[in-house]
C-alpha positions as CSV (number, residue, x, y, z in Angstrom):
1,X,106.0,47.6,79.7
2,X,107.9,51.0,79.4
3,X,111.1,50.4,76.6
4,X,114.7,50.4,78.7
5,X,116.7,53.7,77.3
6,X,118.8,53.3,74.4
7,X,122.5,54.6,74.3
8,X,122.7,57.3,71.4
9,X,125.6,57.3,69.2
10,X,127.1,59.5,66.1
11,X,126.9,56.9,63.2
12,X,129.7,56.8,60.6
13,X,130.2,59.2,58.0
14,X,129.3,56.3,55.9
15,X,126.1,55.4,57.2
16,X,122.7,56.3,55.2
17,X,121.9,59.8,54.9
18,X,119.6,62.4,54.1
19,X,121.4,65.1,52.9
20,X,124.5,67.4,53.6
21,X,124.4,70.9,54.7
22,X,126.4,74.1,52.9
23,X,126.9,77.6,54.3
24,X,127.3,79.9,51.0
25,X,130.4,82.2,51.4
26,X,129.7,86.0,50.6
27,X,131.1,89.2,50.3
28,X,131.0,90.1,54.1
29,X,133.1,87.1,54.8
30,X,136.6,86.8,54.1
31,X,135.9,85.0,50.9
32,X,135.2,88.9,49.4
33,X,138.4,89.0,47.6
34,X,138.2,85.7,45.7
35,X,134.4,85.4,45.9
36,X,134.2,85.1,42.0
37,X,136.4,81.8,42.1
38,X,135.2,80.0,45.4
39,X,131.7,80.2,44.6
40,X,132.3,78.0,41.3
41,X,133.5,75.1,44.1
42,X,130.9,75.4,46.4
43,X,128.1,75.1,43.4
44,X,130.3,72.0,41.9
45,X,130.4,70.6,45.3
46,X,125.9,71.8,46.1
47,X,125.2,70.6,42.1
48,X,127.4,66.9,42.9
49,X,125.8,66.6,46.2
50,X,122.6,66.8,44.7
51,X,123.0,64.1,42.3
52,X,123.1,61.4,45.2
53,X,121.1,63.2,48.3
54,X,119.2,66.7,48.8
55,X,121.6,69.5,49.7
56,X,120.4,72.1,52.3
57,X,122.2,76.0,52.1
58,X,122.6,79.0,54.4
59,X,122.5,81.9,52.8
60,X,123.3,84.9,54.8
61,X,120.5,87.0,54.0
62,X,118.0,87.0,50.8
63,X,120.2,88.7,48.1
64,X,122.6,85.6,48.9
65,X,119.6,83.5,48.3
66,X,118.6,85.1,45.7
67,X,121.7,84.7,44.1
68,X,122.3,80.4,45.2
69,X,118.6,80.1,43.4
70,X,119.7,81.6,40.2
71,X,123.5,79.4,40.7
72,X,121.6,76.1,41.0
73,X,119.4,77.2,38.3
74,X,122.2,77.6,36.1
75,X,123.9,74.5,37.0
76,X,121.2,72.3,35.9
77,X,120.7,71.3,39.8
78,X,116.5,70.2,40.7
79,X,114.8,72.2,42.9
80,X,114.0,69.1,44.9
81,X,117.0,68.2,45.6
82,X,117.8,71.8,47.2
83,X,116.5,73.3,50.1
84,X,117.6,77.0,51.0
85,X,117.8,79.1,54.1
86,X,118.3,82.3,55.4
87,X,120.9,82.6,58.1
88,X,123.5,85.0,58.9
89,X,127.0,83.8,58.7
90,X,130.7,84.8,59.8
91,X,131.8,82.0,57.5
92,X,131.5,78.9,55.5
93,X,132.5,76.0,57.6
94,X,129.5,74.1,58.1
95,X,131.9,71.0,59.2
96,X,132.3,73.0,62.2
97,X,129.5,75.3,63.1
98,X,126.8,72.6,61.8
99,X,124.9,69.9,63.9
100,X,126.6,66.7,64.9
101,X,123.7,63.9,64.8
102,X,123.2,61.3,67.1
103,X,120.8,58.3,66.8
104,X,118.7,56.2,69.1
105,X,117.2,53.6,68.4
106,X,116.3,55.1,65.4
107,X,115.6,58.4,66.2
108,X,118.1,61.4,65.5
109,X,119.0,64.5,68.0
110,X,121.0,67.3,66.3
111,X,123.4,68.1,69.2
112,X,124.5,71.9,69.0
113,X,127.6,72.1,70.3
114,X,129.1,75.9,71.0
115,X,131.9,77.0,68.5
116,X,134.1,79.7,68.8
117,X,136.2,80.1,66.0
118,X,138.9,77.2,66.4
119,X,139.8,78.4,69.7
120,X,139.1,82.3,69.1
121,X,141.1,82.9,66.2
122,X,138.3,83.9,64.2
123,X,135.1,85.9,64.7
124,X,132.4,83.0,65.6
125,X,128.9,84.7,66.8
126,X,127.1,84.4,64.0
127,X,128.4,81.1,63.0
128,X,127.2,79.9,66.7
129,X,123.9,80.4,66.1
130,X,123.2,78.8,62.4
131,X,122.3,75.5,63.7
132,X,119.5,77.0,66.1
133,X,118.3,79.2,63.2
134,X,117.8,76.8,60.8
135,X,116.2,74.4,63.1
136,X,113.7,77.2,63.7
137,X,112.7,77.3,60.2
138,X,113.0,73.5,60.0
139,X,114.9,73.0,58.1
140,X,115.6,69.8,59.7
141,X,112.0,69.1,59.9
142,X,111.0,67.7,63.4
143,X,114.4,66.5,64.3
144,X,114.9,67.2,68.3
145,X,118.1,69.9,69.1
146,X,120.1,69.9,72.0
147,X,122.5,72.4,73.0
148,X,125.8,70.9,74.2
149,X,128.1,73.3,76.6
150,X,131.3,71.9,75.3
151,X,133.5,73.8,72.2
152,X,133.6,70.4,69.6
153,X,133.9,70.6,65.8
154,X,133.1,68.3,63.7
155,X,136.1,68.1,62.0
156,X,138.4,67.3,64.8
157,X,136.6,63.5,65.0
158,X,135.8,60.5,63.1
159,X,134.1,57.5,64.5
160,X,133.4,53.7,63.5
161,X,129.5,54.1,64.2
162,X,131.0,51.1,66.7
163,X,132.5,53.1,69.8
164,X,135.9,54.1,68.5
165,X,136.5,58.2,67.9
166,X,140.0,58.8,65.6
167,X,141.0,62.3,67.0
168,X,144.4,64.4,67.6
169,X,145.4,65.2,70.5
170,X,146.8,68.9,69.4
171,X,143.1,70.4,68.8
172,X,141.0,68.1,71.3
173,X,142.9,69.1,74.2
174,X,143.8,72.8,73.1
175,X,143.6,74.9,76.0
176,X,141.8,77.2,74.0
177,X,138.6,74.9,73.8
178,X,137.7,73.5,76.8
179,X,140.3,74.5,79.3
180,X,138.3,73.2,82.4
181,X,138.0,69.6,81.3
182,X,141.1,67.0,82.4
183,X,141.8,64.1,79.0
184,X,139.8,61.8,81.3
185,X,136.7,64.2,81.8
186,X,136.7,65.0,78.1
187,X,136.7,61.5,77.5
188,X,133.7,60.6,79.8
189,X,131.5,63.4,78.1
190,X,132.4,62.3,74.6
191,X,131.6,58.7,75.6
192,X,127.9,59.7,77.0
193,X,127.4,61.9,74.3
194,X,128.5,60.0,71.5
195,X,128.2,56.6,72.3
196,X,131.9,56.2,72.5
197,X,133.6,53.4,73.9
198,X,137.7,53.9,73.1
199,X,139.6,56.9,71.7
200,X,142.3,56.7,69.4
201,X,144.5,59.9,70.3
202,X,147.0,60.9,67.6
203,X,150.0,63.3,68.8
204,X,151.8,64.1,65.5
205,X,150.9,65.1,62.6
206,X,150.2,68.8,61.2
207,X,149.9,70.7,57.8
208,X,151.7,74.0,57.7
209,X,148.3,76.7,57.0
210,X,146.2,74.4,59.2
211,X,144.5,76.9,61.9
212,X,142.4,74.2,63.0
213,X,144.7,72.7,65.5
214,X,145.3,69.5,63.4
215,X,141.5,68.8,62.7
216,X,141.6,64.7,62.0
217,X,139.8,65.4,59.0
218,X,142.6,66.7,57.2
219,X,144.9,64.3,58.2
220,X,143.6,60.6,59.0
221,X,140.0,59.0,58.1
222,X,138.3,56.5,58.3
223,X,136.8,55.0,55.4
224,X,134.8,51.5,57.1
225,X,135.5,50.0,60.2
226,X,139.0,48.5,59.2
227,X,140.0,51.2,56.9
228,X,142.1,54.4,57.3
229,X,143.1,56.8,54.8
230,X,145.8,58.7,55.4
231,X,147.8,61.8,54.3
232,X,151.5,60.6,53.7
233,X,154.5,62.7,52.9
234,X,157.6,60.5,51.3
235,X,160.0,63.9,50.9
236,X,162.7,63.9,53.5
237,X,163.6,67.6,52.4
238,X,159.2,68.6,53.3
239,X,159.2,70.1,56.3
240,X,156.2,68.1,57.2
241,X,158.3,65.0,57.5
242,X,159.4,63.8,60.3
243,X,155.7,64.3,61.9
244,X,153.3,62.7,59.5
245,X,156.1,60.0,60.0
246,X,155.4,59.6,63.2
247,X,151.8,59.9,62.2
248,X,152.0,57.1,60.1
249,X,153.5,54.8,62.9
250,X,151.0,55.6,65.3
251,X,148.0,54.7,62.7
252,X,150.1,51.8,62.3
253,X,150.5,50.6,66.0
254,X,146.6,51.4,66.6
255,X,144.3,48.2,66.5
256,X,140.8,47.5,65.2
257,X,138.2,46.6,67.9
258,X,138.8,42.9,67.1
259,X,142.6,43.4,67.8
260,X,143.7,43.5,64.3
261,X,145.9,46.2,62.4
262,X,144.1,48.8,60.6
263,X,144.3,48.5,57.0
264,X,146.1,51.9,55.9
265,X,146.1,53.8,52.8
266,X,148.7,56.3,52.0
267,X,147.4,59.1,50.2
268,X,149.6,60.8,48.1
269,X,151.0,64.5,49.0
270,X,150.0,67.1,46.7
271,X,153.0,69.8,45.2
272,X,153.6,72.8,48.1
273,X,150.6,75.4,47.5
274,X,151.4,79.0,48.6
275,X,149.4,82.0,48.7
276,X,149.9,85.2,47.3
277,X,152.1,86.6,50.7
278,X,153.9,83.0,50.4
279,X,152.5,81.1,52.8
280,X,151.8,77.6,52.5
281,X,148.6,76.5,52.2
282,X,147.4,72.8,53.8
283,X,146.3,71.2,50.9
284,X,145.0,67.9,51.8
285,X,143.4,64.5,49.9
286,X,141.8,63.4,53.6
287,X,139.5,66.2,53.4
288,X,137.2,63.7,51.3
289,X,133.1,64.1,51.8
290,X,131.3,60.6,51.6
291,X,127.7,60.5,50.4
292,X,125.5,57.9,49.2
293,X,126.9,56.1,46.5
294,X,129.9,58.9,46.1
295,X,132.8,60.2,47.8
296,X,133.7,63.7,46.8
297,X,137.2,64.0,47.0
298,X,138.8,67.6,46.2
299,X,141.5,68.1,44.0
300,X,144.4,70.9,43.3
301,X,145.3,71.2,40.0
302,X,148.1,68.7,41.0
303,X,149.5,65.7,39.3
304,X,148.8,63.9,42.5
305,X,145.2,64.0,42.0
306,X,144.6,61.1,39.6
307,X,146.8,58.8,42.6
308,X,144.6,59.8,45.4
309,X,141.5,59.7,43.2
310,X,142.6,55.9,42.4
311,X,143.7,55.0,46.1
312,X,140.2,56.1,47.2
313,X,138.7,54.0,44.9
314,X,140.3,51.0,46.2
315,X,138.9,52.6,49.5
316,X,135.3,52.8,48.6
317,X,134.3,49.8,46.4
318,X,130.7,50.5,44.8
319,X,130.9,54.5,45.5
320,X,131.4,56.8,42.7
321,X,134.7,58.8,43.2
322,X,134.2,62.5,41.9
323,X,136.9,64.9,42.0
324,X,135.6,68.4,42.8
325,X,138.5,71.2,42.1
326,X,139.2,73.1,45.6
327,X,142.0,75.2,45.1
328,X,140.4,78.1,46.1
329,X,139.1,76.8,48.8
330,X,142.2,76.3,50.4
331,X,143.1,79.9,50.2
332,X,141.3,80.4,53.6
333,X,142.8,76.9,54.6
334,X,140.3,74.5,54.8
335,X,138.8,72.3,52.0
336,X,135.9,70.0,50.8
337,X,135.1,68.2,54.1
338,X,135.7,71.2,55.8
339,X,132.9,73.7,53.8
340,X,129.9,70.3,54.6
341,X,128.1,68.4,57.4
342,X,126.2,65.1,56.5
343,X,122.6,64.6,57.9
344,X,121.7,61.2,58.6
345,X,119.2,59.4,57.3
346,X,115.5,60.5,58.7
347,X,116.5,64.5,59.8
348,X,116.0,66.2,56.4
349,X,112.0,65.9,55.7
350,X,110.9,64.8,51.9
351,X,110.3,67.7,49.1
């Protein structure tokens, strides 16, 4: 008797895993002015990674290779639990320009989906092409790929592993991603895809910086299926406001699956960062990377970090919360979920 087709679906960030996936930054990417300080916070983030769960790295050619062996060397980090590749890079957002995995029944399928540069604001051809690459050189051992038409990052969604996607409306219908596709015809290929069965659509909420379009990941997550932490701003004078306001009573007006109220966690908002030209930088506590066992949460060099650190731990009962230092990270305004992609369990093959 031949076995009915099983509906594939993106599990929760939560779910087991096998690993997490880094794209070094280097000195042909815009990280070449501050290279010396960002590559500290991307070996902090590989070297905690590694302590729950292999971590796999694109490197952008072999002297960058070269150069993560000798980091991971010096930071004390196994060889087991590291796994390096060669792939040429634009950038270092892996969130975005990495697989988004899909199970059935078991089995995973790294969907490729095209990216091109958060709505062409950024060069993206090479970045378009590391999940393909890597595949080829399995790095995701003999994990099936399948190349999706549709411009989706994986930091504009969070799911329940149960139907539900949390997205925003300002980045998922952006003209400048898939212009041809009505709410409703988005929708339907999400569904299929992902094993979706209701969206959650946010309209406000925005961090000055941001040049994501509002990715959810900076600004609402969820942490189980009744859980959502999210960023809150309590300064009438921030010009942030009146929108992650109305943020906040949107989260609070959504409903659980079961018709209940979401459990919400305010996360604190970190002191105004600006960068050298005086432009405000999105520093966020959502941007939070959970692992087995651990959630990564990044930090600023803030006095709000030891709230959000605590809050989180009231989010994530029997996970270790580390705080990993990415200020310089959001000098090219994105942070610690931003610069990873989790593997579920089964796609990374054993050392």
């Amino acid at each position: 008797m031949s076995r009915a087709p099983c509906r594939q679906y993106l599990p929760p960030e939560w779910a087991a895993q096998s690993g997490v996936l880094l794209t070094w930054p280097h000195a042909a990417s815009d990280w070449a002015p501050i290279l010396g300080e960002v590559e500290p916070v991307f070996t902090a983030i590989a070297a905690a990674i590694a302590r729950f769960e292999p971590v796999v790295i694109a490197c952008h050619d072999e002297a960058v290779r070269s150069r993560v062996t000798d980091l991971m060397h010096a930071a004390g980090v196994p060889k087991t639990r590291v796994r390096l590749h060669t792939a040429p890079a634009n950038d270092t957002w892996a969130r975005d320009h990495g697989p988004i995995t899909v199970l059935c029944q078991g089995e995973a399928t790294l969907l490729d989906f095209d990216f091109n540069g958060w709505g062409g604001k950024y060069p993206s051809g090479l970045d378009n092409q590391i999940t393909r690459r890597l595949h080829a050189q399995g790095a995701f051992g003999d994990t099936a790929i399948e190349h999706v038409d549709l411009i989706l990052e994986g930091g504009s969604i969070e799911v329940d592993g149960s139907g539900t996607l949390l997205t925003t409306e300002r980045c998922l219908l952006a003209p400048t991603r898939n212009p041809r596709l009505t709410r409703v015809q988005l929708e339907q290929q999400l569904a299929d895809l992902l094993g979706l069965t209701r969206f959650l659509w946010l309209q406000n909420g925005y961090l000055a910086g941001d040049d994501t379009d509002s990715h959810i990941d900076t600004l609402a997550r969820l942490c189980d299926p009744d859980t959502i932490a999210y960023v809150s701003c309590d300064d009438p004078d921030d010009e942030h406001y009146p929108k992650l306001q109305a943020m906040a009573a949107e989260l609070a007006a959504f409903r659980t699956p079961r018709g209940l109220p979401y459990r919400l966690v305010p996360l604190p908002w970190p002191r105004a960062k600006f960068d050298a030209a005086g432009a405000r930088l999105p520093a966020t506590y959502a941007n939070f990377l959970i692992l087995n066992g651990a959630v990564l949460v990044p930090t600023y060099r803030d006095p709000a970090d030891a709230v959000a650190l605590q809050r989180l731990r009231g989010c994530f009962p029997g996970r270790e919360i580390v705080g990993i230092d990415c200020l310089p990270l959001i000098w090219q305004h994105g942070s610690l979920h931003c610069v990873t992609m989790q593997l579920p369990a089964g796609v990374i093959p054993a050392a």
